[in-house]
N, C-alpha and C positions, 0 to 999 in steps of 0.2 A: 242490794241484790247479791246473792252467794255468787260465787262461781261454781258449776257443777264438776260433776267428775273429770270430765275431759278435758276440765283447764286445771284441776288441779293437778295431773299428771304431768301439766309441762313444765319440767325442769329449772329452764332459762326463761329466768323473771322478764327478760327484753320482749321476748315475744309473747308471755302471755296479754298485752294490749291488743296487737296482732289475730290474733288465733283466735280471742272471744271475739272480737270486729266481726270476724270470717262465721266463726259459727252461731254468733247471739245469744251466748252466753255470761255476756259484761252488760254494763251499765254505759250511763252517758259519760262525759267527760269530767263530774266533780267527783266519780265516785270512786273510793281508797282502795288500792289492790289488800288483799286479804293476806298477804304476808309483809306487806309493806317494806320491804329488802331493796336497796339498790347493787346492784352485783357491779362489780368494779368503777364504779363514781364516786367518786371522794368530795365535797365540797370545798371550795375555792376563796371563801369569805365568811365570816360569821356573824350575828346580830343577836337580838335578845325580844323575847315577846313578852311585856309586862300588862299586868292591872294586877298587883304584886307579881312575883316571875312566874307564868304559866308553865309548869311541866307537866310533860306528857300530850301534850298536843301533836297530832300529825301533820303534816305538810312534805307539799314536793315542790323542788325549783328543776326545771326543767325533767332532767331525767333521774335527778337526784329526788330522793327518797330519806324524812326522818321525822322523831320523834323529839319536842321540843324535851334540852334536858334540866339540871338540878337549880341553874338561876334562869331557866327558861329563854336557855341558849337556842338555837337554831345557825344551821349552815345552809350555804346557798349557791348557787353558779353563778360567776361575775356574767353580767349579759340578759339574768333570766331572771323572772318573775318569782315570786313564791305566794303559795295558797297554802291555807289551814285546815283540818278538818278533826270535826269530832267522830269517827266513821266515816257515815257514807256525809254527814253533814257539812257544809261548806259554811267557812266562818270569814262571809265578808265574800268577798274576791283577790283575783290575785293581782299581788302589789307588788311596787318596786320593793326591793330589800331595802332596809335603814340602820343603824346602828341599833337604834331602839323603835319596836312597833309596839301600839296600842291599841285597843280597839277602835280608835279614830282613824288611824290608818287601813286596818282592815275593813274599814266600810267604806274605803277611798273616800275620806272625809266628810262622811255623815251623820251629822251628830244623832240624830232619829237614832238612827240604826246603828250607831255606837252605845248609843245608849243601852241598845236590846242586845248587840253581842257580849257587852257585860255583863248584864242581866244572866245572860244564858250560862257562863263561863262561871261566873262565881258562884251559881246553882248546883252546878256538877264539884264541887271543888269537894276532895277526899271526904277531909275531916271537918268543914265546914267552918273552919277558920283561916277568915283570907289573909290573916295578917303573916303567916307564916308559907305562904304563897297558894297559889292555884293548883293543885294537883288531879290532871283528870287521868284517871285510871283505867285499866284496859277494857273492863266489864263494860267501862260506858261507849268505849269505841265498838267492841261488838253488838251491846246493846241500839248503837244507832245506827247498826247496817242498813241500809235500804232505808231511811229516813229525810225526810229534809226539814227546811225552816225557811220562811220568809219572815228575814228583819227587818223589810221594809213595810211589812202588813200593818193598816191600821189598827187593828186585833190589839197590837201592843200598847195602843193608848187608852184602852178602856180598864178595869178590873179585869183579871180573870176568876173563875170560877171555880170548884173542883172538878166538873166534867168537862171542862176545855180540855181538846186536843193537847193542847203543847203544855198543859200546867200537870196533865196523865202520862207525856210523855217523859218528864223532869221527874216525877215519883219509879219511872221505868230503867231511866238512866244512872240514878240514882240509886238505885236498890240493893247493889252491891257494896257500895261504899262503906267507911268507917262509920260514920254519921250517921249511915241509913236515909232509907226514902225522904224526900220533902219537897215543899210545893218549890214554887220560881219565885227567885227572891224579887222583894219591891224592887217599882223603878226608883224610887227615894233610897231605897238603901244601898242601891246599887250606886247610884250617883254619890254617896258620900266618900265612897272607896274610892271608884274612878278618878272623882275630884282631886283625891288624898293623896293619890299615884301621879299627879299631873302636878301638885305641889310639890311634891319633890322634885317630879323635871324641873319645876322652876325653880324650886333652891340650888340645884345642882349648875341649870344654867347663870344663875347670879355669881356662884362661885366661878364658875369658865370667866364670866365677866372680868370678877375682881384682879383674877389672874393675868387677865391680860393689860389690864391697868396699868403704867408704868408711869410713875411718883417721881424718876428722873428730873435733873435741875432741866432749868429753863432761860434761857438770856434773854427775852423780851415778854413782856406781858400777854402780848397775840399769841404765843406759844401755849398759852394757858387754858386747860376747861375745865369745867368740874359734870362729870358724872353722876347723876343722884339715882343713888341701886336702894328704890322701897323694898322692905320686904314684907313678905307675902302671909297674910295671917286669916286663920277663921274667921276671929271678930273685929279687931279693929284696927289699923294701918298705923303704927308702932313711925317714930319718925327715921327719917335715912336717914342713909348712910352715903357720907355725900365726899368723891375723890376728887382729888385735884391732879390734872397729869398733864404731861406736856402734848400738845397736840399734834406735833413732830415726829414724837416716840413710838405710840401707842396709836395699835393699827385697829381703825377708827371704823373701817368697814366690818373688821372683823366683831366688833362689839354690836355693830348697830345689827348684823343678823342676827348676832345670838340675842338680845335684845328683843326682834320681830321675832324670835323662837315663842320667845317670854310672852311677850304679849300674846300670841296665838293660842298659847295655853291657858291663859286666861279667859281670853274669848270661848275657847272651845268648852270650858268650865262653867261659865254666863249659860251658856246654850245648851249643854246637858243640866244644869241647874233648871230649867226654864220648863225643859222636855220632864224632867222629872217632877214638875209642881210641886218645889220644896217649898213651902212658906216660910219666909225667916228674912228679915230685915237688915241684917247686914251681908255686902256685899263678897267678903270673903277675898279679895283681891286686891290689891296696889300696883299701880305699874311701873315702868323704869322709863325715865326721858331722859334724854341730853339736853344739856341746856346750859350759856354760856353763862360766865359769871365775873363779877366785879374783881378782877386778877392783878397783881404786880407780885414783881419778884425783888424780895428780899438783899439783904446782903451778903445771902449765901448763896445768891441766883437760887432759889425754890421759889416754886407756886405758891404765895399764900391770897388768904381773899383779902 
């Protein structure tokens, strides 16, 4: 919904929420001020929205106000929530901030409905090549004034059509871009990206692992474990990589979360895989256990098996 004359005349961004309240000239609570400015708020922390880095996304954390920017940065108010929007569109709900959001996170962890704000986001994307990131553009934030989306609709599990509402809406959104007009991408193609972006979390967190692995000698054999970090492939689970550390050194809590990182992004992968009716027989996954192992130390005091 526009704002009319009489709120665009007010000045100071703080009150125009205020003022259309009073006169009934705004929208409900998802919907994006039209100059979208935060006037003296700076934010207080920063994060990133990926399924490649989304730029150009709006969102507000509290009173703060911004446009996701070139690695699909975003800032935030330590305290506050933050929401998305493609205009007046609401992408998900408003979630805690994280270092890294997804669209798993923006559906407060629903894969359905992760799966379709994917869908929706790589549809809009500039140039229509996602592998050099998401860019949603201004034409589409005006374009979706006064619009919405339900991601949880079952709608999204059937084909669409060309005179679906939302497959006319994405040729609307669309129509300015580099690319030009086009329908809404598959749920299968979308799920391949997604997936592809959630493989990298989990290479990047196998790295965090490795790092904290500490290969230090050891004076008794109980001091010894071996950590076996699979990694993570399309087609077929390649054998590990299997450490030995002293179990003393190497802070053992801090691995088993990032760890439960790992596996959740697998899971969450399983379950967009499943939502998208990919047919294809390998699983695409390996996971990471602890697990003790047959240990003494040497006569250099080291872990060996």
């Amino acid at each position: 919904m526009e704002l009319d004359s009489s709120c665009m005349d007010i000045k100071n961004y703080l009150l125009v929420p205020l003022f259309c309240f009073i006169t009934g000239c705004g929208g409900d609570s998802k919907v994006v001020e039209d100059d979208f400015v935060s006037t003296g708020i700076e934010p207080n922390a920063f994060g990133k929205v990926i399924d490649s880095k989304v730029i150009g996304l709006r969102y507000k954390s509290g009173e703060y106000r911004g446009i996701t920017e070139e690695n699909g940065e975003y800032g935030y108010i330590l305290g506050e929530q933050v929401q998305f929007f493609v205009g007046d569109i609401a992408i998900g709900y408003e979630v805690e901030p994280k270092d890294i959001l997804t669209p798993y996170e923006l559906a407060n962890n629903n894969s359905f409905e992760a799966l379709n704000i994917a869908r929706f986001l790589q549809s809009l994307d500039d140039d229509s090549i996602l592998d050099n990131g998401i860019q949603i553009i201004e034409s589409s934030h005006t374009l979706a004034k006064s619009k919405t989306i339900d991601f949880l609709s079952q709608e999204w599990s059937v084909p669409f059509d060309e005179s679906s509402e939302l497959v006319r809406l994405i040729y609307s959104l669309t129509s300015q871009t580099a690319f030009g007009s086009r329908p809404l991408i598959s749920a299968s193609d979308a799920y391949y990206h997604f997936s592809s972006t959630n493989i990298e979390l989990m290479n990047d967190l196998q790295e965090r692992i490795v790092n904290e692995i500490d290969v230090s000698n050891c004076t008794v054999s109980t001091d010894c474990k071996v950590f076996v970090v699979e990694p993570v492939r399309l087609d077929l689970c390649l054998l590990a990589d299997k450490y030995v550390y002293s179990n003393l050194s190497t802070p053992v809590d801090i691995i088993e979360m990032l760890a439960e990182e790992r596996l959740k992004l697998r899971d969450i992968n399983s379950d967009l895989k499943a939502i998208a009716n990919v047919n294809d027989n390998s699983t695409g996954f390996c996971s990471i256990n602890e697990q003790s192992g047959l240990l003494s130390c040497n006569s250099e005091q080291q872990c060996e098996f």
